[in-house]
PDB file of N, CA, C and O in Angstrom:
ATOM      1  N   UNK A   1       0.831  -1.183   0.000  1.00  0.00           N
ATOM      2  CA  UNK A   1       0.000   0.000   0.000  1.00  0.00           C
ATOM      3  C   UNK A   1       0.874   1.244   0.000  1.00  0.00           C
ATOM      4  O   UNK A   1       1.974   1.414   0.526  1.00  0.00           O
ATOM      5  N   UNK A   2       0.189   2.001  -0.653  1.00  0.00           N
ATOM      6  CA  UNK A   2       0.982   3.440  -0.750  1.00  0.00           C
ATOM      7  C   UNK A   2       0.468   4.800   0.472  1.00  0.00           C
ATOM      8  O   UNK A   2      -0.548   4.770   1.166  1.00  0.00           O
ATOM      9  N   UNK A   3       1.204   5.575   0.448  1.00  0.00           N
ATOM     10  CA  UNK A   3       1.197   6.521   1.858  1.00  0.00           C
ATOM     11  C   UNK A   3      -0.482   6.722   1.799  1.00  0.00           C
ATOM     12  O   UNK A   3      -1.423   6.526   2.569  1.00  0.00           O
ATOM     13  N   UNK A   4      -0.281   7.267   0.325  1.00  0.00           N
ATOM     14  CA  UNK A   4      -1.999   8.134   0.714  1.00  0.00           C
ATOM     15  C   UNK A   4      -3.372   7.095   0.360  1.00  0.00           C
ATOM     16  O   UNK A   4      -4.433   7.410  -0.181  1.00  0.00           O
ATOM     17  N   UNK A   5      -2.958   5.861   0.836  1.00  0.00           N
ATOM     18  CA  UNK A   5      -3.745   5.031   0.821  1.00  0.00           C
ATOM     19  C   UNK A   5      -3.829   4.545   2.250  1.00  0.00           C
ATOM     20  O   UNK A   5      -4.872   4.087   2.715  1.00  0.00           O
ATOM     21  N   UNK A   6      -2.951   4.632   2.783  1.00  0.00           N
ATOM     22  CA  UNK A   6      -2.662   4.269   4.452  1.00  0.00           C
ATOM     23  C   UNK A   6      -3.563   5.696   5.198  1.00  0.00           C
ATOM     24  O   UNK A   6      -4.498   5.656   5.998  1.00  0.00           O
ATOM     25  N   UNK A   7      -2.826   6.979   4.548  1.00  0.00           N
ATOM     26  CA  UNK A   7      -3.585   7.983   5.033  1.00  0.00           C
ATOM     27  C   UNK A   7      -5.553   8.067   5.254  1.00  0.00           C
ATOM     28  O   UNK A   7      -6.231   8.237   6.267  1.00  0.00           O
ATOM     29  N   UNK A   8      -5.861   7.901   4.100  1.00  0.00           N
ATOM     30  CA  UNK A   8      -7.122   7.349   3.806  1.00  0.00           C
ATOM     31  C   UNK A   8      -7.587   6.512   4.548  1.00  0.00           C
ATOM     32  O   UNK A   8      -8.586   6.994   5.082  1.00  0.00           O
ATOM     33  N   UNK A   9      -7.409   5.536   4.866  1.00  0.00           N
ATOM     34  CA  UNK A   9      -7.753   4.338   5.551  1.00  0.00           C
ATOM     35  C   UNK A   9      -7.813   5.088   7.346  1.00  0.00           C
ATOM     36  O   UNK A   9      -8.761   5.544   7.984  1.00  0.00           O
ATOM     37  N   UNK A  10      -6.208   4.916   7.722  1.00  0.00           N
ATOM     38  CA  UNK A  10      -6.922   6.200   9.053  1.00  0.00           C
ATOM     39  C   UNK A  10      -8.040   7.243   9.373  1.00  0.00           C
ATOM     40  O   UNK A  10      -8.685   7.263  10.421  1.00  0.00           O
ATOM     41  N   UNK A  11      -8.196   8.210   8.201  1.00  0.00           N
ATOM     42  CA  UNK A  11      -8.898   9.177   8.530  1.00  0.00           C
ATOM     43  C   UNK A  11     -10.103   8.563   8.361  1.00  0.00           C
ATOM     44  O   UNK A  11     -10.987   9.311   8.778  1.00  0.00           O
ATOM     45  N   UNK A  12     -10.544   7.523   7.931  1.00  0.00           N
ATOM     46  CA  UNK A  12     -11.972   6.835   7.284  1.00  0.00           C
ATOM     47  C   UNK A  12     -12.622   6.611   8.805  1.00  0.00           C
ATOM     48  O   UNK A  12     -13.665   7.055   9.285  1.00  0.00           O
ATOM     49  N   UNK A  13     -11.224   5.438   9.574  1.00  0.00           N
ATOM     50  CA  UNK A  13     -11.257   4.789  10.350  1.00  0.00           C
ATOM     51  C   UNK A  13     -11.780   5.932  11.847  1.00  0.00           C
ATOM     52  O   UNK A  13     -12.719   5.764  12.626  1.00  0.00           O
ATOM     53  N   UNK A  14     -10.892   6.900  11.808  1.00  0.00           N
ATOM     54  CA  UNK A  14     -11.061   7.989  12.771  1.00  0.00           C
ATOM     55  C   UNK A  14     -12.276   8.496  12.837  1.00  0.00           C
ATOM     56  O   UNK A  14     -13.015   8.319  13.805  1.00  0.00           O
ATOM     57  N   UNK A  15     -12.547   9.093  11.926  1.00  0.00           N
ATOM     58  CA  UNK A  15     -14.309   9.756  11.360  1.00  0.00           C
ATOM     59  C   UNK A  15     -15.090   8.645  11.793  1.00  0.00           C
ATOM     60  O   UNK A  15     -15.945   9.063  12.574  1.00  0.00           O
ATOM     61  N   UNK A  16     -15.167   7.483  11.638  1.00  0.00           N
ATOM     62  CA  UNK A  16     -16.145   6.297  11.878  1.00  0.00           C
ATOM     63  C   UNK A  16     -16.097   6.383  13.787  1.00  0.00           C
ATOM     64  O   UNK A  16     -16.859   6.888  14.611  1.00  0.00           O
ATOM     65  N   UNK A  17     -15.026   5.747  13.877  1.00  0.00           N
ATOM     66  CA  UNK A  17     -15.135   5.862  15.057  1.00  0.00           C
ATOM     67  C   UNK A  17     -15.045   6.963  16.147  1.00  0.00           C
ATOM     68  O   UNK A  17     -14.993   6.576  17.314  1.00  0.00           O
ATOM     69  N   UNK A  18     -15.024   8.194  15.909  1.00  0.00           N
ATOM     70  CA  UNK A  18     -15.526   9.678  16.655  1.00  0.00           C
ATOM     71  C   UNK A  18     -17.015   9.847  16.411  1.00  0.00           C
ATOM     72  O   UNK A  18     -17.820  10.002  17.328  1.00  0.00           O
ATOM     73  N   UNK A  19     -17.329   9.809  15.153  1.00  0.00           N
ATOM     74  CA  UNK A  19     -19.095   9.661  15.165  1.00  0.00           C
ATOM     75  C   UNK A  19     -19.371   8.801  16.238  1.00  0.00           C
ATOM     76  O   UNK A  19     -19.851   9.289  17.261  1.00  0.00           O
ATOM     77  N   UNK A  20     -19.047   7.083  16.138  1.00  0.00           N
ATOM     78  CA  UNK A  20     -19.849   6.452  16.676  1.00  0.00           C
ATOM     79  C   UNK A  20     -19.667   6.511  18.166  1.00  0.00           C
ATOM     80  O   UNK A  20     -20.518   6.043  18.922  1.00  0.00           O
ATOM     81  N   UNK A  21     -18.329   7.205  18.687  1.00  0.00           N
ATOM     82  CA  UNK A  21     -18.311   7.325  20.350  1.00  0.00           C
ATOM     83  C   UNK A  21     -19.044   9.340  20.350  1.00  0.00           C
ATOM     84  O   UNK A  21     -18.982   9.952  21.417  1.00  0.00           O
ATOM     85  N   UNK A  22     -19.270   9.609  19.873  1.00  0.00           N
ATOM     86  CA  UNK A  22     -19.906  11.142  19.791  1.00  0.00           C
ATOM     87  C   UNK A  22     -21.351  11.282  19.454  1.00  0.00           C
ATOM     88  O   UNK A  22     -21.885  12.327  19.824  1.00  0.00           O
ATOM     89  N   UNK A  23     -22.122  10.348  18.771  1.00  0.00           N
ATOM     90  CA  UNK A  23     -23.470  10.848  18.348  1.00  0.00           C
ATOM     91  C   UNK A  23     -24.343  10.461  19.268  1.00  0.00           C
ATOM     92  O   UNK A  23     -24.205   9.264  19.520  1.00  0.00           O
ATOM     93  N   UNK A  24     -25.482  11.160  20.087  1.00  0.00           N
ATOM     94  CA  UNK A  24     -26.200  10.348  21.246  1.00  0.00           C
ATOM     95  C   UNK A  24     -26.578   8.741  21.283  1.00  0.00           C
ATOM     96  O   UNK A  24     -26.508   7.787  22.058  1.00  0.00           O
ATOM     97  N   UNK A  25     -27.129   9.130  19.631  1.00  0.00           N
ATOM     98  CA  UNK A  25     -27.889   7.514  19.287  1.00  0.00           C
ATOM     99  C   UNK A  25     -27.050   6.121  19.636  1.00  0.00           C
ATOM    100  O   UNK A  25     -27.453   5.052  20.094  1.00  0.00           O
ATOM    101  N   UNK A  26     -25.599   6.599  19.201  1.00  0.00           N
ATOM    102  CA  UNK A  26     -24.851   5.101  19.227  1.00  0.00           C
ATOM    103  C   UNK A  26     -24.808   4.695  20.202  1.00  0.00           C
ATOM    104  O   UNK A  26     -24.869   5.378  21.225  1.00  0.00           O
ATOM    105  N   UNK A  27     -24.678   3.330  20.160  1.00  0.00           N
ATOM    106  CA  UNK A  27     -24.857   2.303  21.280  1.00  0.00           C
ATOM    107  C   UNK A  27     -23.275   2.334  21.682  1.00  0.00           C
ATOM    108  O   UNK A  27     -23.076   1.557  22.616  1.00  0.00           O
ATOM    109  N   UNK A  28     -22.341   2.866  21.340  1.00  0.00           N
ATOM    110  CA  UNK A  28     -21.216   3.017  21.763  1.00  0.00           C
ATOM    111  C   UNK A  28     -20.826   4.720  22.817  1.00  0.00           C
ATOM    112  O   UNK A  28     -19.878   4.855  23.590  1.00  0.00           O
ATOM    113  N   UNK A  29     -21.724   5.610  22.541  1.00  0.00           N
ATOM    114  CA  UNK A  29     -21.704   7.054  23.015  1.00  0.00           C
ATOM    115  C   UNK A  29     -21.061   7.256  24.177  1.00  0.00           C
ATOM    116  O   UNK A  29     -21.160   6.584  25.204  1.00  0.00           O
ATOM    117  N   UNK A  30     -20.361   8.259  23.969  1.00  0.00           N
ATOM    118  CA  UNK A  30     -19.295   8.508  25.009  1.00  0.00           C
ATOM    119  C   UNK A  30     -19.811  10.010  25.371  1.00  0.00           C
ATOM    120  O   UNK A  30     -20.525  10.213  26.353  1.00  0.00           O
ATOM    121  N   UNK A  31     -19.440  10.909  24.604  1.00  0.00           N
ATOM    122  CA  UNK A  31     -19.533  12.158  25.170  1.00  0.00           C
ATOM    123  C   UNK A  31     -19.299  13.086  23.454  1.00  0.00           C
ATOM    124  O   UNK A  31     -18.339  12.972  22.691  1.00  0.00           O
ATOM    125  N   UNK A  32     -20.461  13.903  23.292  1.00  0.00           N
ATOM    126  CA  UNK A  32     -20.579  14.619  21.948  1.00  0.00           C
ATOM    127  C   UNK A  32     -19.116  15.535  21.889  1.00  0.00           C
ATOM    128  O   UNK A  32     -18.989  16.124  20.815  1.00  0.00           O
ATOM    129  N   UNK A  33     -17.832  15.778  23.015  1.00  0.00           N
ATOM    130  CA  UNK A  33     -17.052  16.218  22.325  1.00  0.00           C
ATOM    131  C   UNK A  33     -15.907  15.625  21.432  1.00  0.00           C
ATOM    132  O   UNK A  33     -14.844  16.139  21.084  1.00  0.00           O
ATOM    133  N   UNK A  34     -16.598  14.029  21.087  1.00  0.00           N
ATOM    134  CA  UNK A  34     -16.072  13.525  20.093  1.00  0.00           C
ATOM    135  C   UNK A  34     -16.218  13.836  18.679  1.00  0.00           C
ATOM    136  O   UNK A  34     -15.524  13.347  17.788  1.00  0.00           O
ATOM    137  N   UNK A  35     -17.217  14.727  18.514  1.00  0.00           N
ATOM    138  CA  UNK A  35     -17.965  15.680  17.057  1.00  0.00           C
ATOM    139  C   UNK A  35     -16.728  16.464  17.130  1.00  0.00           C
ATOM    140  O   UNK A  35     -16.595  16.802  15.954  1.00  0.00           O
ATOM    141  N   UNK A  36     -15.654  17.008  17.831  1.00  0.00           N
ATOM    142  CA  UNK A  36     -14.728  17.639  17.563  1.00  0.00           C
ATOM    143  C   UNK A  36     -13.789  16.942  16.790  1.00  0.00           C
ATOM    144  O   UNK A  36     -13.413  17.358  15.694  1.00  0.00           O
ATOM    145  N   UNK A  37     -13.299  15.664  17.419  1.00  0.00           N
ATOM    146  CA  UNK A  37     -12.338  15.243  16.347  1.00  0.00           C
ATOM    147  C   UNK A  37     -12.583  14.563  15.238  1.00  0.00           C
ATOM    148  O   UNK A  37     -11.720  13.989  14.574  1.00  0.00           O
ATOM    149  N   UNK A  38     -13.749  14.598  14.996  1.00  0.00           N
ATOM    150  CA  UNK A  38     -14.204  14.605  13.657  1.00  0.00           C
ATOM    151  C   UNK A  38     -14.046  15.327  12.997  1.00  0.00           C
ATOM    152  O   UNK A  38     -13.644  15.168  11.844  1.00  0.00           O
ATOM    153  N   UNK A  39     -14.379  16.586  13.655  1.00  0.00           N
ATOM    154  CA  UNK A  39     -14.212  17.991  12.624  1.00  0.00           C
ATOM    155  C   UNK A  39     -12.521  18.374  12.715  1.00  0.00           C
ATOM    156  O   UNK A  39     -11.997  19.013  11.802  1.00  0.00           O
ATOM    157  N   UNK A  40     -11.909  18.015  13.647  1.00  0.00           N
ATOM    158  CA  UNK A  40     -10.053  18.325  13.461  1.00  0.00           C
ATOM    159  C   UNK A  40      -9.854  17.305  12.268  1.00  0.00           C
ATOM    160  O   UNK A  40      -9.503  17.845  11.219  1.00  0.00           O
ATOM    161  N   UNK A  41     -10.039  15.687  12.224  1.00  0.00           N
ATOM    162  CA  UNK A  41      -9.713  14.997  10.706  1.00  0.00           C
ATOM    163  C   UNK A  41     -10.248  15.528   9.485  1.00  0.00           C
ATOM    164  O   UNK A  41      -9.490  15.502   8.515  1.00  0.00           O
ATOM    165  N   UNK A  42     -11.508  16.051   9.320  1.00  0.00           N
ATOM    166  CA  UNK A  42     -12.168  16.544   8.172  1.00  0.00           C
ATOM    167  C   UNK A  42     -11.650  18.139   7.993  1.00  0.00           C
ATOM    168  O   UNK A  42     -12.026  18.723   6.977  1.00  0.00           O
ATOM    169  N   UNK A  43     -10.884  18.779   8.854  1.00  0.00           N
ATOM    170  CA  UNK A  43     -10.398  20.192   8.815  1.00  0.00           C
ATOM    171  C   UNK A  43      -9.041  19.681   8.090  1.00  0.00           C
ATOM    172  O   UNK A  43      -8.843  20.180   6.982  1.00  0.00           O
ATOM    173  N   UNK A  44      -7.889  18.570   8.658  1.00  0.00           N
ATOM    174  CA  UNK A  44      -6.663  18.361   8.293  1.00  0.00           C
ATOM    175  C   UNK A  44      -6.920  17.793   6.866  1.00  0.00           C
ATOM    176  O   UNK A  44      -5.974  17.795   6.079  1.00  0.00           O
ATOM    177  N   UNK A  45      -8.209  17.274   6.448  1.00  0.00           N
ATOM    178  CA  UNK A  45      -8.595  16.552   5.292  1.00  0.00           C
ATOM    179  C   UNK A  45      -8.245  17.729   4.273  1.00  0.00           C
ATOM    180  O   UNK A  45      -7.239  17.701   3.563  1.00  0.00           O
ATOM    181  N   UNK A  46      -9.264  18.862   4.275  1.00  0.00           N
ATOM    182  CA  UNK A  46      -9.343  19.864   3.583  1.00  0.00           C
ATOM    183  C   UNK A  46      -8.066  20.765   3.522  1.00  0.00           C
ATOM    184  O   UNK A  46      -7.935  21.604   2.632  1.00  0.00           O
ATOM    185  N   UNK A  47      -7.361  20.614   4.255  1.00  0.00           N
ATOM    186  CA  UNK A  47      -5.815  20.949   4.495  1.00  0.00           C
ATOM    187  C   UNK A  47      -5.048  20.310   3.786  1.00  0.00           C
ATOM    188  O   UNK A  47      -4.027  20.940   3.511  1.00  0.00           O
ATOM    189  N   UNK A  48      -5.124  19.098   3.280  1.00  0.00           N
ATOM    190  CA  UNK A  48      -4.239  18.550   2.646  1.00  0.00           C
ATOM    191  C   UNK A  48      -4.803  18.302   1.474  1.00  0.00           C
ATOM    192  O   UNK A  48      -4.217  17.608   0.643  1.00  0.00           O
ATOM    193  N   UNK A  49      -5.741  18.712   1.293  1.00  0.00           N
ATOM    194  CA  UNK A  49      -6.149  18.457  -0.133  1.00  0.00           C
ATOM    195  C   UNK A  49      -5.397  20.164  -0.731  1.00  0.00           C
ATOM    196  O   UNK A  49      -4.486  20.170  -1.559  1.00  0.00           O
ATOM    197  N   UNK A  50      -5.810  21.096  -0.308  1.00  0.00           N
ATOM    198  CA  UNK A  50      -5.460  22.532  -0.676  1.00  0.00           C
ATOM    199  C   UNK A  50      -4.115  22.957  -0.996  1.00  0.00           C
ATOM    200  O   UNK A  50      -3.785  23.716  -1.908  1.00  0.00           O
ATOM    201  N   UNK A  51      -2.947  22.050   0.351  1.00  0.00           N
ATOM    202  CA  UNK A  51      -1.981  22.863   0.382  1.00  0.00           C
ATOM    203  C   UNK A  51      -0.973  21.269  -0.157  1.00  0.00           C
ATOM    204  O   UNK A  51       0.247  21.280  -0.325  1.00  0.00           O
ATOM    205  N   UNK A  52      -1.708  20.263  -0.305  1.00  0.00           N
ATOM    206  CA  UNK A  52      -1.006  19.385  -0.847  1.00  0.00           C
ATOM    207  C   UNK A  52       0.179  18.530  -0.124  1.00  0.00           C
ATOM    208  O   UNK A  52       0.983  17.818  -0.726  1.00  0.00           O
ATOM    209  N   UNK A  53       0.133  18.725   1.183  1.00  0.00           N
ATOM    210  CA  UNK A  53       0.834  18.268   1.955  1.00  0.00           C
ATOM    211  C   UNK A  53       0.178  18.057   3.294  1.00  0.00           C
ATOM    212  O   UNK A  53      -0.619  18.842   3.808  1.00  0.00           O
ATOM    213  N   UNK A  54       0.578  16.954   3.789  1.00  0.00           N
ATOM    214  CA  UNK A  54      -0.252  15.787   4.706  1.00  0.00           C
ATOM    215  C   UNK A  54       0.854  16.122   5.643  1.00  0.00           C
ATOM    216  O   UNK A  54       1.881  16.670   5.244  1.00  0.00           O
ATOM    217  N   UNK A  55       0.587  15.690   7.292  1.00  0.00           N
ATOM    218  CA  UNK A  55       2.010  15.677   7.877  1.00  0.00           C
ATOM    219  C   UNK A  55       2.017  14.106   7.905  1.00  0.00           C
ATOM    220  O   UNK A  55       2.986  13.414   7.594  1.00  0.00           O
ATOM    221  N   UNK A  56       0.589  13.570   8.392  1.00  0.00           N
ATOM    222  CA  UNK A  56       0.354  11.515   8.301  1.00  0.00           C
ATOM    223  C   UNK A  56       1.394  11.231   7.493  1.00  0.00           C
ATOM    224  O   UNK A  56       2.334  10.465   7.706  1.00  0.00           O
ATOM    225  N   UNK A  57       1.139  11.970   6.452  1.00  0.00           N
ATOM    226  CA  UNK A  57       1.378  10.783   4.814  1.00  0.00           C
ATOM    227  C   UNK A  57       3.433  10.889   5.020  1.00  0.00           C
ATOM    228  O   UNK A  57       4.185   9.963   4.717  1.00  0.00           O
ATOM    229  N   UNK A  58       4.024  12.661   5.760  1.00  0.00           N
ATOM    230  CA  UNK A  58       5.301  12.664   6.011  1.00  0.00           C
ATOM    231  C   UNK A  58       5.675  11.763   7.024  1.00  0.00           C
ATOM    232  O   UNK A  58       6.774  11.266   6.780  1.00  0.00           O
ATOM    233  N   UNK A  59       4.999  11.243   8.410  1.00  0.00           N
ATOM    234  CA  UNK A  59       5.449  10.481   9.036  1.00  0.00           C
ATOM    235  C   UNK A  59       5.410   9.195   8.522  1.00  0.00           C
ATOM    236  O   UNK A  59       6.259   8.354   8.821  1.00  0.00           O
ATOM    237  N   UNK A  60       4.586   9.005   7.852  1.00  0.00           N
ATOM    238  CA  UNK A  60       4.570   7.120   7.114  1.00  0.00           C
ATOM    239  C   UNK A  60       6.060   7.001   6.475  1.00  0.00           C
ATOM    240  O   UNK A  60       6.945   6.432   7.115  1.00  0.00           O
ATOM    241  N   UNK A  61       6.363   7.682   4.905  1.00  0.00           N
ATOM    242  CA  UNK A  61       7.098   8.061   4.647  1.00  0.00           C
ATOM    243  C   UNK A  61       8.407   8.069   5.354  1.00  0.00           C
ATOM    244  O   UNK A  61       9.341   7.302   5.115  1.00  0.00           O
ATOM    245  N   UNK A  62       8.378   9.134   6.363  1.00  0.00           N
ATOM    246  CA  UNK A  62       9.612   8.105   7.077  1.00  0.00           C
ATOM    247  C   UNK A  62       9.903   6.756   7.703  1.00  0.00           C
ATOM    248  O   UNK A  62      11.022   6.248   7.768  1.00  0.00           O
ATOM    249  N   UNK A  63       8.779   6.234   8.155  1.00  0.00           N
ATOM    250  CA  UNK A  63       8.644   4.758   8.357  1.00  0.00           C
ATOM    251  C   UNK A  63       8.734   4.220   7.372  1.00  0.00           C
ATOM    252  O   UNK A  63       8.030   3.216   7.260  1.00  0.00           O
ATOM    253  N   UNK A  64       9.633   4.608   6.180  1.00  0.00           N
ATOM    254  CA  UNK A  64       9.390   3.365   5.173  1.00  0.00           C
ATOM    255  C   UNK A  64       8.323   2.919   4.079  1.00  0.00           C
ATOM    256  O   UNK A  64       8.213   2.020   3.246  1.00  0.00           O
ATOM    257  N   UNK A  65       7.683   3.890   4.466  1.00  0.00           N
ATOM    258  CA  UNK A  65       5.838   2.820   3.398  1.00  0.00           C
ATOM    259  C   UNK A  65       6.334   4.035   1.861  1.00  0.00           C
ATOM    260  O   UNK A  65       6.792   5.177   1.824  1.00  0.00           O
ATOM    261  N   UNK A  66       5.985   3.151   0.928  1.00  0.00           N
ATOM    262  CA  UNK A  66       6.020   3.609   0.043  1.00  0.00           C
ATOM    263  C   UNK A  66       5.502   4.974  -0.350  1.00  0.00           C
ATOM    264  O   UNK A  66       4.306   5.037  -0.063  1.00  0.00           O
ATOM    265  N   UNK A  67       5.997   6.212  -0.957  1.00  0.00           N
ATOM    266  CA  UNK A  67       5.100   6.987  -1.259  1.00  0.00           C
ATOM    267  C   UNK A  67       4.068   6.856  -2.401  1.00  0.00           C
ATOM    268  O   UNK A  67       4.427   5.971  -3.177  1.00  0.00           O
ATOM    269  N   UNK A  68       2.917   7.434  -2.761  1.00  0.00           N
ATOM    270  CA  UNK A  68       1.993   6.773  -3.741  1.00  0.00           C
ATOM    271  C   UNK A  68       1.931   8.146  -4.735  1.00  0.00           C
ATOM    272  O   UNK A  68       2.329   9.217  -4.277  1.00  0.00           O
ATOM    273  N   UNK A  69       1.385   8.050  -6.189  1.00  0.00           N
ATOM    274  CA  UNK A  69       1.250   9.106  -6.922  1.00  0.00           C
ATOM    275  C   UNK A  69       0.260  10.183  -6.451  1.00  0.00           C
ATOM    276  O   UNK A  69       0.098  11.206  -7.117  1.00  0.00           O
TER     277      UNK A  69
END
């Protein structure tokens, strides 16, 4: 797998699981200031789409994982 496929996969993973410990309904609910780090991944999302640089995708990268096109 390539960086910004690893990247992807985290932020999917993050968003899923901050909804489901943040929204009243879930049977998992913790406390709604998990709607925040939803909105910090979907803020860094739009951040790296704009300015084209991820810091995730720089730390993978140094671990070795391939970079992707």
């Amino acid at each position: 797998m390539n960086t910004w496929q690893i990247v992807r996969i985290i932020a999917g993973s993050f968003i899923l699981l901050s909804l489901a410990l943040g929204v009243p309904g879930s049977p998992v609910f913790h406390s709604s200031w998990w709607l925040a780090f939803t909105a910090f991944v979907g803020l860094n999302l739009l951040q790296s789409g704009l300015t084209r640089w991820c810091l995730m995708e720089s730390i993978l990268a140094k671990l070795g994982v391939r970079r992707g096109n």
